[in-house]
FIVEX-991812 format. One record per residue (C-alpha): residue number from 1; y, z, x. Coordinates in steps of 0.05 Angstrom, whole numbers, plus 5000, padded with zeros to 4 digits. Each point is the difference from the previous one (the first is absolute). Last residue first. Layout:
<r><resi>NUM</resi><north>Y</north><up>Z</up><east>X</east></r>
...
This chain:
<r><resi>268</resi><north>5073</north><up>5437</up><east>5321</east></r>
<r><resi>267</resi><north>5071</north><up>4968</up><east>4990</east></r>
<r><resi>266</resi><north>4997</north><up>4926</up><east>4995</east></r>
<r><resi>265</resi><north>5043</north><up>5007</up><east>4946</east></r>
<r><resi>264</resi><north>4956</north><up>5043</up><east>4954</east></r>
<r><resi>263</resi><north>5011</north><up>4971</up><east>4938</east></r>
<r><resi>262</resi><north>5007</north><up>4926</up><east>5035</east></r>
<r><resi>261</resi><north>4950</north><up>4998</up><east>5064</east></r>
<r><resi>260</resi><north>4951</north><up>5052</up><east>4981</east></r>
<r><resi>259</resi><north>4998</north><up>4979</up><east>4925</east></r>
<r><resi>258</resi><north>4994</north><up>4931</up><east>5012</east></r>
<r><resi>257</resi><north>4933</north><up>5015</up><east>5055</east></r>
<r><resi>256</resi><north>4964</north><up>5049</up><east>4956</east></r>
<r><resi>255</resi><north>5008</north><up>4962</up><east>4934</east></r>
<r><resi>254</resi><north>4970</north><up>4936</up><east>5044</east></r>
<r><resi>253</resi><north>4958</north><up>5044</up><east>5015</east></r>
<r><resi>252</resi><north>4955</north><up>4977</up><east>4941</east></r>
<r><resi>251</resi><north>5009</north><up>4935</up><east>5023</east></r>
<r><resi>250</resi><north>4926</north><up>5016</up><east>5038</east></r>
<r><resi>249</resi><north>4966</north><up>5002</up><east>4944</east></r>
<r><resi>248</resi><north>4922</north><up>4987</up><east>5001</east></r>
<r><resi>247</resi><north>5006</north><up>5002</up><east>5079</east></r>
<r><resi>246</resi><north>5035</north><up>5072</up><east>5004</east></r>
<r><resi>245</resi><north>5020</north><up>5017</up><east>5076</east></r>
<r><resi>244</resi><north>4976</north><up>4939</up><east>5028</east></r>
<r><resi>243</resi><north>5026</north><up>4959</up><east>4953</east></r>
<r><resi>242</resi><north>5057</north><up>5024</up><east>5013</east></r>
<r><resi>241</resi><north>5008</north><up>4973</up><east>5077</east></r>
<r><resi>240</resi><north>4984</north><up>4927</up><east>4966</east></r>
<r><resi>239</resi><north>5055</north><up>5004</up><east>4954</east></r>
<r><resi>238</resi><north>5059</north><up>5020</up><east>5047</east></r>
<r><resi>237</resi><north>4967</north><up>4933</up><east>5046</east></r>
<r><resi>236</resi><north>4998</north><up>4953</up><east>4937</east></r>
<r><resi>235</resi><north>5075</north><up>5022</up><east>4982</east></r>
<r><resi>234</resi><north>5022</north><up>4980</up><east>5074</east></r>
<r><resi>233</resi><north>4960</north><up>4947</up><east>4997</east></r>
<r><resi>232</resi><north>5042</north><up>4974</up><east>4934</east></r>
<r><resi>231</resi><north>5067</north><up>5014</up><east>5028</east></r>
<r><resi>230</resi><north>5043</north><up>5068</up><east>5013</east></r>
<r><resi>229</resi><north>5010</north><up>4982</up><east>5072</east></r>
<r><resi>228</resi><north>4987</north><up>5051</up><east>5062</east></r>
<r><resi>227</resi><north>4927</north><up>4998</up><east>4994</east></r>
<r><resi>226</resi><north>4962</north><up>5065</up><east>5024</east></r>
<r><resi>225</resi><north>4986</north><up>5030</up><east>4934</east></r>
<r><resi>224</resi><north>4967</north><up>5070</up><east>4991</east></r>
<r><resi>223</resi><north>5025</north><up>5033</up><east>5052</east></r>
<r><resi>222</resi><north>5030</north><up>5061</up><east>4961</east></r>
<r><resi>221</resi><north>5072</north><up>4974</up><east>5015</east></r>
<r><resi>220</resi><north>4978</north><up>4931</up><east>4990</east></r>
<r><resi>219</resi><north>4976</north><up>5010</up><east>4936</east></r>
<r><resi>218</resi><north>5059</north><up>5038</up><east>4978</east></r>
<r><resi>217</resi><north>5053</north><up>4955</up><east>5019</east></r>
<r><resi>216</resi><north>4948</north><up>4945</up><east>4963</east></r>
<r><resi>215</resi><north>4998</north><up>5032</up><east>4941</east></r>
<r><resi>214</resi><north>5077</north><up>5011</up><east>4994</east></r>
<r><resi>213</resi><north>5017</north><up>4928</up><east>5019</east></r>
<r><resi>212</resi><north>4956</north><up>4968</up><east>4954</east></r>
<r><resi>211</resi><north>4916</north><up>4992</up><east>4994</east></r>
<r><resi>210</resi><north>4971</north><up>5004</up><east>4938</east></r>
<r><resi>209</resi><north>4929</north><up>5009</up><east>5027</east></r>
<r><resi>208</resi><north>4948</north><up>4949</up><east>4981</east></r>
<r><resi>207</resi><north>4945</north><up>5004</up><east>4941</east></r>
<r><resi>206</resi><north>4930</north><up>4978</up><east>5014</east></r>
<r><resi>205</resi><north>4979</north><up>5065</up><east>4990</east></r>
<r><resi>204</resi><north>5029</north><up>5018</up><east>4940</east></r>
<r><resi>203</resi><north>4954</north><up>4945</up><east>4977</east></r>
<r><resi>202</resi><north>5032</north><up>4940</up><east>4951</east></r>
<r><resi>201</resi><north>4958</north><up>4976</up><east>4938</east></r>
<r><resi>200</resi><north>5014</north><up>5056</up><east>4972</east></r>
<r><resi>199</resi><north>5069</north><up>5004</up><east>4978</east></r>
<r><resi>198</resi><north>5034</north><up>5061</up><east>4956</east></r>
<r><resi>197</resi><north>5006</north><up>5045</up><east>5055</east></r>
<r><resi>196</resi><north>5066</north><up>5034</up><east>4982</east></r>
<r><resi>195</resi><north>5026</north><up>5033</up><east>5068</east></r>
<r><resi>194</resi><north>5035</north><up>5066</up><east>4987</east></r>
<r><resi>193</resi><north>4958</north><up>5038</up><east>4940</east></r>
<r><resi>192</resi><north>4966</north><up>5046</up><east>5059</east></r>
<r><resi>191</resi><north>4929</north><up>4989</up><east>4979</east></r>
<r><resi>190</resi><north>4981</north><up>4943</up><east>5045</east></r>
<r><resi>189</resi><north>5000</north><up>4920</up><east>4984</east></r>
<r><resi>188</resi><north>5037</north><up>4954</up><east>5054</east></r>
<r><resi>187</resi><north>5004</north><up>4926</up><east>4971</east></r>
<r><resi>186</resi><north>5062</north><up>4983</up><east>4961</east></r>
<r><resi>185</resi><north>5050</north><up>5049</up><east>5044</east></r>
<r><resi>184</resi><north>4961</north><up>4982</up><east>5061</east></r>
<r><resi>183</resi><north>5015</north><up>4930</up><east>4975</east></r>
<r><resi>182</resi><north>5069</north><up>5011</up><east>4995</east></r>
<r><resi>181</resi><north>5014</north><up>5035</up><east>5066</east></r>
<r><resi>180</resi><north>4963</north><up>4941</up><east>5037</east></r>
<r><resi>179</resi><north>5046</north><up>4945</up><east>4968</east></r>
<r><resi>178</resi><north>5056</north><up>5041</up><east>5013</east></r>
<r><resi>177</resi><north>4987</north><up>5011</up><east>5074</east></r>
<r><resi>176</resi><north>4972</north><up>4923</up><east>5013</east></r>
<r><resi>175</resi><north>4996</north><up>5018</up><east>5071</east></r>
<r><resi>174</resi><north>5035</north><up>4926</up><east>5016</east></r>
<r><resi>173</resi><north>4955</north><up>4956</up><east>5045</east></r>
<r><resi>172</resi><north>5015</north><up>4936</up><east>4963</east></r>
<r><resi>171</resi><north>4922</north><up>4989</up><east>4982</east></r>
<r><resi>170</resi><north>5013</north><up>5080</up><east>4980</east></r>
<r><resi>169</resi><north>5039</north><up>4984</up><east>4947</east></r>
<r><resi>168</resi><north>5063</north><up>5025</up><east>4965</east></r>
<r><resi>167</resi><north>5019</north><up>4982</up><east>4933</east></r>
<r><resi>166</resi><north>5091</north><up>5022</up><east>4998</east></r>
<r><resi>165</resi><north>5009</north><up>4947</up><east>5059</east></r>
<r><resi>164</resi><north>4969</north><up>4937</up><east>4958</east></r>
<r><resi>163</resi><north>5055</north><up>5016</up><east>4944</east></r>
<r><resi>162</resi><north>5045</north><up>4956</up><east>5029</east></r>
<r><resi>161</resi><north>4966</north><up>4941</up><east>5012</east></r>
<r><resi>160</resi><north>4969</north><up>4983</up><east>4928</east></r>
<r><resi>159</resi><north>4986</north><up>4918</up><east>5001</east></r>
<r><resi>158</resi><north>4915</north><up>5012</up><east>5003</east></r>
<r><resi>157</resi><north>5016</north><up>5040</up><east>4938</east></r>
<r><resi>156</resi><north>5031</north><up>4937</up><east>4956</east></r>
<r><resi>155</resi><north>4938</north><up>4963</up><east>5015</east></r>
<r><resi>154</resi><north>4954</north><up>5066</up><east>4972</east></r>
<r><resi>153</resi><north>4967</north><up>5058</up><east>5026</east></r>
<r><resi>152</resi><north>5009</north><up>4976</up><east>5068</east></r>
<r><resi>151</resi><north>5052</north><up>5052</up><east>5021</east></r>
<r><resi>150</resi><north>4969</north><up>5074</up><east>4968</east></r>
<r><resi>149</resi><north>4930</north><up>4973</up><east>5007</east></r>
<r><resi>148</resi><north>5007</north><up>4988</up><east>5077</east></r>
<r><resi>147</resi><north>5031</north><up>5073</up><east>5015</east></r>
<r><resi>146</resi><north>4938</north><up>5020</up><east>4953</east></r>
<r><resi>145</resi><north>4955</north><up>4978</up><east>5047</east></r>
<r><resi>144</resi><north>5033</north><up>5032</up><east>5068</east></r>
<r><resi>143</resi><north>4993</north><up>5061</up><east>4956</east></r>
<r><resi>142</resi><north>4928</north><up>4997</up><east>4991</east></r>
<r><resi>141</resi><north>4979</north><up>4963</up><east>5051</east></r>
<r><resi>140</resi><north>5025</north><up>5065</up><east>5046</east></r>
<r><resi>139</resi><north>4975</north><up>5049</up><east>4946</east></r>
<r><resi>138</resi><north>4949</north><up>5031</up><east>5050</east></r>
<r><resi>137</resi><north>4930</north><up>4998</up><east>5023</east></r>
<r><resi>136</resi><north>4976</north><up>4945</up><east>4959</east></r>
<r><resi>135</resi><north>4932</north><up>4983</up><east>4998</east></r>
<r><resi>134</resi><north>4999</north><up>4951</up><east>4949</east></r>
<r><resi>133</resi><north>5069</north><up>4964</up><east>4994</east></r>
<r><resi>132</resi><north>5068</north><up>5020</up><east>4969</east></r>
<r><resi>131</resi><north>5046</north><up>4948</up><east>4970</east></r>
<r><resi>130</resi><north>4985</north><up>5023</up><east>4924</east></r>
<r><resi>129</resi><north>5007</north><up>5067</up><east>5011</east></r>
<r><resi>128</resi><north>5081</north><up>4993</up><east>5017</east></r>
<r><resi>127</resi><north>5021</north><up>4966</up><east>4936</east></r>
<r><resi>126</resi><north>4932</north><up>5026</up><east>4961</east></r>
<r><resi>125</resi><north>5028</north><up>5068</up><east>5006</east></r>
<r><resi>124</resi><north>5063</north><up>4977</up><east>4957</east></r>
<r><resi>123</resi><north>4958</north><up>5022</up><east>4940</east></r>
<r><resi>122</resi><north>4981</north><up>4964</up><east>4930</east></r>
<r><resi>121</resi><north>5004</north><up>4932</up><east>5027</east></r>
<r><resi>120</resi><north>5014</north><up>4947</up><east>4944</east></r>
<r><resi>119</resi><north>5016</north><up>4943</up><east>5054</east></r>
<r><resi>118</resi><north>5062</north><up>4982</up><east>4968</east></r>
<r><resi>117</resi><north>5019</north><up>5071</up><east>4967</east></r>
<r><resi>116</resi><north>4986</north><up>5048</up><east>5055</east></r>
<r><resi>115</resi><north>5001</north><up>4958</up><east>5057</east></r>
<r><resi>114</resi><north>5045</north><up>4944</up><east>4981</east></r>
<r><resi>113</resi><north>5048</north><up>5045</up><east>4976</east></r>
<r><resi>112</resi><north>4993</north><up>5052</up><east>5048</east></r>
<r><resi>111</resi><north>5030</north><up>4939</up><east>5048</east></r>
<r><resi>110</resi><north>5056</north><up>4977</up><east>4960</east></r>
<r><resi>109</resi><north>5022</north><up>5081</up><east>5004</east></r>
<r><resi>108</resi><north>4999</north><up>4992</up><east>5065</east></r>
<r><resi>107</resi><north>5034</north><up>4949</up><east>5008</east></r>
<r><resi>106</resi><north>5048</north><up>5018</up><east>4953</east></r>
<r><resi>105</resi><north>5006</north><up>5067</up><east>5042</east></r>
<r><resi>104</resi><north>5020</north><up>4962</up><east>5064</east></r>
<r><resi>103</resi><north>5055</north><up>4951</up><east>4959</east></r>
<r><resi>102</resi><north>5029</north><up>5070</up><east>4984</east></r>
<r><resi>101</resi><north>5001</north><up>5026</up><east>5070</east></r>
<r><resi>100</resi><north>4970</north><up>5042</up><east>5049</east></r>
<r><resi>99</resi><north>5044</north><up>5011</up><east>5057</east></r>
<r><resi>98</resi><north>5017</north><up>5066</up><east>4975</east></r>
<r><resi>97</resi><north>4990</north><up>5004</up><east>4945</east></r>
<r><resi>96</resi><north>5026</north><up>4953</up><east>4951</east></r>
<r><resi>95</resi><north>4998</north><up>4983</up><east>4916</east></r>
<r><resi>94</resi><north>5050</north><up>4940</up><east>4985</east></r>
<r><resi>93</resi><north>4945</north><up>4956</up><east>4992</east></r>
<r><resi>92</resi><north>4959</north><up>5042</up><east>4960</east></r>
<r><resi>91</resi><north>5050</north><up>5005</up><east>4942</east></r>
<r><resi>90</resi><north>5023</north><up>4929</up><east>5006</east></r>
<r><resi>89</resi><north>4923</north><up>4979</up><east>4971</east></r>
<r><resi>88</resi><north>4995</north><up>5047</up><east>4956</east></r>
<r><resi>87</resi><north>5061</north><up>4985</up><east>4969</east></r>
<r><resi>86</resi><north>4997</north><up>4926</up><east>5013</east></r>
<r><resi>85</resi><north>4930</north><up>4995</up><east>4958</east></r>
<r><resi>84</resi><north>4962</north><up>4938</up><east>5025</east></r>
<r><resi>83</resi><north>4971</north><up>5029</up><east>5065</east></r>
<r><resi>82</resi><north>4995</north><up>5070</up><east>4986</east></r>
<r><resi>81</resi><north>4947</north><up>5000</up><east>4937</east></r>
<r><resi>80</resi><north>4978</north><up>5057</up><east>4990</east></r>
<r><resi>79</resi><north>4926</north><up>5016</up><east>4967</east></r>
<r><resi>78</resi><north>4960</north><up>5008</up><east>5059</east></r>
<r><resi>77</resi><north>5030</north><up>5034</up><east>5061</east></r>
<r><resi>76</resi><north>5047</north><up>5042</up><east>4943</east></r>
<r><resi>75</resi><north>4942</north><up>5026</up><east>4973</east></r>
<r><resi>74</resi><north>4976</north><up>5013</up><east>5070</east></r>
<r><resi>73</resi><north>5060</north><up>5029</up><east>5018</east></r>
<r><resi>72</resi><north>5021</north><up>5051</up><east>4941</east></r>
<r><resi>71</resi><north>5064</north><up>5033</up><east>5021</east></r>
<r><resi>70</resi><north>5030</north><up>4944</up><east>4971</east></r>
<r><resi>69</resi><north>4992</north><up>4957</up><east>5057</east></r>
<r><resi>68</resi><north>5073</north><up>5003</up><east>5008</east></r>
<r><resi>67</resi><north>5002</north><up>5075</up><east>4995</east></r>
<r><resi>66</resi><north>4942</north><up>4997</up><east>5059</east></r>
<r><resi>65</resi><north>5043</north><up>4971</up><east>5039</east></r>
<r><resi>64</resi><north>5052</north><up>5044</up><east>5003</east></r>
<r><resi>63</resi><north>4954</north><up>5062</up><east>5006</east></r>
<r><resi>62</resi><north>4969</north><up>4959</up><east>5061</east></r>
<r><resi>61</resi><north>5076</north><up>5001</up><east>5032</east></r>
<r><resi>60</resi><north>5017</north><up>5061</up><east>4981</east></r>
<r><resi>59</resi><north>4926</north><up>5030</up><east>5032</east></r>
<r><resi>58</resi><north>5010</north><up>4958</up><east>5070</east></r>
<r><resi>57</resi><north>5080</north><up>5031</up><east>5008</east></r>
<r><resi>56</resi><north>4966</north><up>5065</up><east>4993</east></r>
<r><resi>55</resi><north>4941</north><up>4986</up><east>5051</east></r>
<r><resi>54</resi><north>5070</north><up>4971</up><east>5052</east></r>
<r><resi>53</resi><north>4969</north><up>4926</up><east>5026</east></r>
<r><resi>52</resi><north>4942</north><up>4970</up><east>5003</east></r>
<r><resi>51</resi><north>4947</north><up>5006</up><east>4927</east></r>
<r><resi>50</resi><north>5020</north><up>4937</up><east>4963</east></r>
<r><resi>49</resi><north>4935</north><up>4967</up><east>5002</east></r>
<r><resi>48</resi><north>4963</north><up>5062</up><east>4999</east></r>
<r><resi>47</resi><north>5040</north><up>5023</up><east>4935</east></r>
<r><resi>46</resi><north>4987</north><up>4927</up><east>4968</east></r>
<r><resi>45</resi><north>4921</north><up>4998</up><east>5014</east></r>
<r><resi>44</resi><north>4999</north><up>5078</up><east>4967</east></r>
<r><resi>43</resi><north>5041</north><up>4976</up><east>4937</east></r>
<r><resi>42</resi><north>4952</north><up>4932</up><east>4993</east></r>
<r><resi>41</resi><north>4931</north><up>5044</up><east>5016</east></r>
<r><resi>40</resi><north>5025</north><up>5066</up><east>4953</east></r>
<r><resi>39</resi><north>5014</north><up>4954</up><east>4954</east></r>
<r><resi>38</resi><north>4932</north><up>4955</up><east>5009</east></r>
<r><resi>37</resi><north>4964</north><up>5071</up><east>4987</east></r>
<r><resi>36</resi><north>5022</north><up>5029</up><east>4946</east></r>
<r><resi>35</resi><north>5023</north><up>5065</up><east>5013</east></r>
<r><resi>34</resi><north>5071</north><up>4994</up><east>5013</east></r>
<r><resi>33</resi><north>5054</north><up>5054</up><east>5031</east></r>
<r><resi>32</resi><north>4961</north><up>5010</up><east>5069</east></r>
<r><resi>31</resi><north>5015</north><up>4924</up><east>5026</east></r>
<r><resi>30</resi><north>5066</north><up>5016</up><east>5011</east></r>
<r><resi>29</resi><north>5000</north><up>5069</up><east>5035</east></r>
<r><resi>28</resi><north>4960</north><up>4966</up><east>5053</east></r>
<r><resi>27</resi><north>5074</north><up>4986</up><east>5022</east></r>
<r><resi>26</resi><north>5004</north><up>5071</up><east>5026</east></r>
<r><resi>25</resi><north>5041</north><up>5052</up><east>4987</east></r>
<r><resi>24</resi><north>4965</north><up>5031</up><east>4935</east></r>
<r><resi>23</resi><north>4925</north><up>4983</up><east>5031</east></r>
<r><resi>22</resi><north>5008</north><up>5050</up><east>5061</east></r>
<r><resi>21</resi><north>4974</north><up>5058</up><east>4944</east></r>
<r><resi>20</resi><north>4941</north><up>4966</up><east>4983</east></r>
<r><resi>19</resi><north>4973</north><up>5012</up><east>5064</east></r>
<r><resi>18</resi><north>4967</north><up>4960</up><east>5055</east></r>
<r><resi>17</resi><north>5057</north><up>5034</up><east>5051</east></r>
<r><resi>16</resi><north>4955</north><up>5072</up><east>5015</east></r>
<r><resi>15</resi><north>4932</north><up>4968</up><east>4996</east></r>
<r><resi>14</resi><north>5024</north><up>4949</up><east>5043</east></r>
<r><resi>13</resi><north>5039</north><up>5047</up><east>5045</east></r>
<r><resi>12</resi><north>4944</north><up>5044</up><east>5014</east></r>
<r><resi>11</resi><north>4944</north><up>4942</up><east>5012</east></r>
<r><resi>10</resi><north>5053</north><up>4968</up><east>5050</east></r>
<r><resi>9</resi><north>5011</north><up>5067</up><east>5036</east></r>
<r><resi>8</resi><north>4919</north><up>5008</up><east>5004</east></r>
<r><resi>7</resi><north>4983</north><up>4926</up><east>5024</east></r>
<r><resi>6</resi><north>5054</north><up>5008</up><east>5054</east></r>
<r><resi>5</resi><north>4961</north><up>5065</up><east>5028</east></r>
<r><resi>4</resi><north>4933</north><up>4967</up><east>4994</east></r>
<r><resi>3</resi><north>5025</north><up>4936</up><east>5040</east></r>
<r><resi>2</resi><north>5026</north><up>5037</up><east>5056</east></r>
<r><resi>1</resi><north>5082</north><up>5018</up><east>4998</east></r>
């Protein structure tokens, strides 16, 4: 297929999967119950986090955790007090998905607490925004900055080993796929009522590709990637070819390229 032939499919099956009615099954599903906007950034951040593995199995486990937040997680981020009270506390150690654990969510939940409450930040947009430089052409500092944040927040951070594989960065050549699905959630603005586009200080044009298995089968089948691993280059590369078919949103086909390679099967 030529360039102007590719750019045509992908425009059809954007349009076609950016929909409101693909939300139901997926774990963007999470986000979409709250309004306010830290809720929908702390339930969105979680889903990402735990989004590998069977979509269904993905929801229980968010619905779970939401319960334990109270259904209301920025409340929750501020006003609980995990550490000294053993129910809490036992609670979210005993919660698991896959290899995701309980000491995994305290630290996480240790970190929103220092952002949100500690540092008084009103959005977790200044996590990621905060590492970016003038000139930017993508998220890259961005995410490789917020890797830091997570693990150096405090002393007791700098110790946390096993929750170092669930924050990807690019500085460790991982495509950051979760990462990079979250903040197109955050930052991509259209009228379709998927994506939220509550930040601002991010460009959809700086945004990278979520890049997984499916993508990538599909990417390489239309010529679009050359790389044979699923890494950060590999996700630069994907990115790069889009740009060229819609440089003020090129994760846009991101729709285009999940739905060919999971609703669709490959089949088109």
């Amino acid at each position: 297929m030529n360039q102007h032939s590719i750019k045509k499919l992908l425009n059809e099956k954007a349009a076609q999967y950016n929909h409101t009615d693909f939300i139901k099954d997926d774990p963007l599903s999470i986000p979409r119950r709250f309004s306010k906007k830290q809720d929908i950034e702390i339930a969105g951040f979680f889903a990402s986090i735990l989004a590998w593995g069977n979509r269904k199995s993905i929801i229980n486990s968010c619905n779970k955790l939401l319960g334990l937040m109270n259904n209301s997680p920025y409340h929750f981020i501020m006003t609980a007090d995990w550490e000294n009270d053993p129910a809490y506390f036992l609670s979210f150690k005993k919660f698991v998905h896959r290899t995701f654990n309980g000491l995994d969510l305290l630290h996480l939940l240790n970190f929103l607490k220092h952002h949100y409450f500690y540092q008084g930040e009103q959005s977790l947009e200044t996590a990621f925004t905060k590492w970016m430089l003038p000139g930017d052409a993508t998220i890259e500092n961005a995410l490789a900055g917020f890797n830091n944040y997570v693990f150096n927040f405090d002393e007791h951070a700098k110790e946390e080993m096993h929750c170092r594989k669930h924050i990807a960065s690019p500085s460790k050549k991982s495509a950051c796929k979760r990462l990079n699905m979250y903040l197109r959630w955050m930052v991509r603005s259209d009228q379709q009522g998927v994506d939220f586009g509550i930040w601002k200080d991010i460009s959809p044009a700086q945004l990278i590709c979520p890049l997984d298995v499916h993508v990538a089968r599909v990417a390489k089948k239309l010529k679009l990637l050359s790389r044979n691993q699923n890494d950060w280059q590999s996700a630069i590369e994907l990115t790069s070819y889009l740009r060229k078919l819609d440089k003020a949103d090129p994760v846009k086909y991101d729709f285009a390229l999940f739905g060919l390679g999971v609703m669709e099967n490959g089949e088109w």
